[in-house]
C-alpha positions as CSV (number, residue, x, y, z in Angstrom):
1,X,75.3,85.4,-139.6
2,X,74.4,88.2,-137.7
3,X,77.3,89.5,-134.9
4,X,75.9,88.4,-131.8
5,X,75.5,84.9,-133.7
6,X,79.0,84.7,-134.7
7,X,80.1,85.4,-131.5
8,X,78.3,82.7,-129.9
9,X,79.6,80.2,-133.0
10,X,82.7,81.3,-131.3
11,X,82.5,80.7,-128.2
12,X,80.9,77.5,-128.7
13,X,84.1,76.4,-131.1
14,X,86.6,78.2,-128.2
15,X,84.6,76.3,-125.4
16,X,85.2,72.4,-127.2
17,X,89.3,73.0,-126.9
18,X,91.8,71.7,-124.8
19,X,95.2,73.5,-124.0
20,X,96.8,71.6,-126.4
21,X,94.1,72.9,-129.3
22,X,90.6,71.6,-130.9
23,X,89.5,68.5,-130.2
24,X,90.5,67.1,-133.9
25,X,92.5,68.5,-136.2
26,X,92.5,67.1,-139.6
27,X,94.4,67.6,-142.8
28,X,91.7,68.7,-144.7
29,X,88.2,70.7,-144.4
30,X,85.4,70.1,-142.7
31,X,82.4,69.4,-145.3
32,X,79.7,70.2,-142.5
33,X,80.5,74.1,-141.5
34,X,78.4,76.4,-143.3
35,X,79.6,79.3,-145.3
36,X,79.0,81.4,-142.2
37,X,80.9,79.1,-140.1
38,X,83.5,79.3,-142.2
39,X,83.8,83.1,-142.1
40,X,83.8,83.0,-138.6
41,X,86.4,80.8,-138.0
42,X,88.6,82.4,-140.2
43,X,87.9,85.6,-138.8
44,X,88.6,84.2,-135.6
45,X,92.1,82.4,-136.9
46,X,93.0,85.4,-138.5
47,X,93.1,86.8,-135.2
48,X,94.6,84.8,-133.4
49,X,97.2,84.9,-136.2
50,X,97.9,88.4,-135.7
51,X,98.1,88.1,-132.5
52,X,101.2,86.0,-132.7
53,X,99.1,82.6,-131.9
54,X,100.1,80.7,-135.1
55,X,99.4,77.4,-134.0
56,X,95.7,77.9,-132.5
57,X,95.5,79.8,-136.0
58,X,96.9,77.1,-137.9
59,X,93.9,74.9,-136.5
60,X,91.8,76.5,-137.6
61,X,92.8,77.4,-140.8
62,X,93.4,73.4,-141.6
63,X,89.8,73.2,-140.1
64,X,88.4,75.4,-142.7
65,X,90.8,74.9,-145.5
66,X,91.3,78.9,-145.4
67,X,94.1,78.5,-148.0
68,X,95.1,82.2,-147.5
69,X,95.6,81.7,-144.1
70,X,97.6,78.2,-144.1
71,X,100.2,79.9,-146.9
72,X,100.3,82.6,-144.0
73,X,101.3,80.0,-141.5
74,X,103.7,78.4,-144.1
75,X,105.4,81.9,-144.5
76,X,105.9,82.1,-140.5
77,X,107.5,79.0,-140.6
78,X,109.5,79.4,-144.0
79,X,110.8,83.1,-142.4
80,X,111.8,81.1,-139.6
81,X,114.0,78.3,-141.2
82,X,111.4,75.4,-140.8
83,X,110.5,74.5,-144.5
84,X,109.3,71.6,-143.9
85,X,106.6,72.5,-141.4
86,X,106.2,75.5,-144.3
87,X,106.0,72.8,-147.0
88,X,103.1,71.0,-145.0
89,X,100.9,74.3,-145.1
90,X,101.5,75.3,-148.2
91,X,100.7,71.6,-149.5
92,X,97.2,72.0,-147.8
93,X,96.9,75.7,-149.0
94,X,97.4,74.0,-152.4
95,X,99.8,76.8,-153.5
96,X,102.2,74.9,-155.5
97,X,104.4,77.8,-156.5
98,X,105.7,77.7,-152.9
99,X,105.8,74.2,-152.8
100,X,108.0,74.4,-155.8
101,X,110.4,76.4,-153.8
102,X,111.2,74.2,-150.9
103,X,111.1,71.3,-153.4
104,X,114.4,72.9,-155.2
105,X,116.1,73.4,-151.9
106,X,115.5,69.4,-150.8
107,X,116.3,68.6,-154.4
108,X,119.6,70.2,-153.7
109,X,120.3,69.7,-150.6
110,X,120.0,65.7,-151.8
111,X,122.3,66.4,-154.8
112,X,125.0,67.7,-152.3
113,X,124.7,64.4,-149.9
114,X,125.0,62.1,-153.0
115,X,128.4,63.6,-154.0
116,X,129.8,63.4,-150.6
């Protein structure tokens, strides 16, 4: 995809959201965008990311099922005490050795409720 056609992919995507986000967001990736599409919307996400948007990013990276770019998002919210918003990225990013993580902290965080 050439520049001037990934910026009108783009736009297109940009021009179909609300203020809330895209349209639909799903849990897992879209079977129908191209390799090119793809690369475009992470490159957009990754953006967006950057620039401190981490919930248009998020989008898109569930969008794509950029799995580099959701264990991103599940580091933001891990950094910032939310694990289990971070355990829902890093379960679509597939990256079980984060998942592992948080699972040991709700593992023990039950063991200390049981004994109360």
């Amino acid at each position: 995809m050439n520049g001037n056609s990934e910026k009108s992919f783009v736009n297109a995507v940009d021009s179909h959201r609300f203020s809330g986000g895209f349209i639909k967001v799903t849990d897992s990736p879209l079977g129908a965008l191209s390799s090119e599409q793809k690369v475009a919307l992470n490159r957009k996400g990754n953006e967006l990311f950057n620039g401190g948007k981490v919930q248009e990013a998020s989008r898109i990276f569930i969008t794509t099922g950029y799995s580099d770019g959701l264990t991103r998002v599940g580091d933001f919210f891990s950094k910032n005490n939310q694990s289990l918003k971070a355990l829902k990225f890093y379960i679509l990013a597939k990256n079980k050795k984060k998942c592992e993580v948080i699972y040991e902290k709700i593992a023990k965080v039950i063991s200390i409720l049981e004994k109360e």
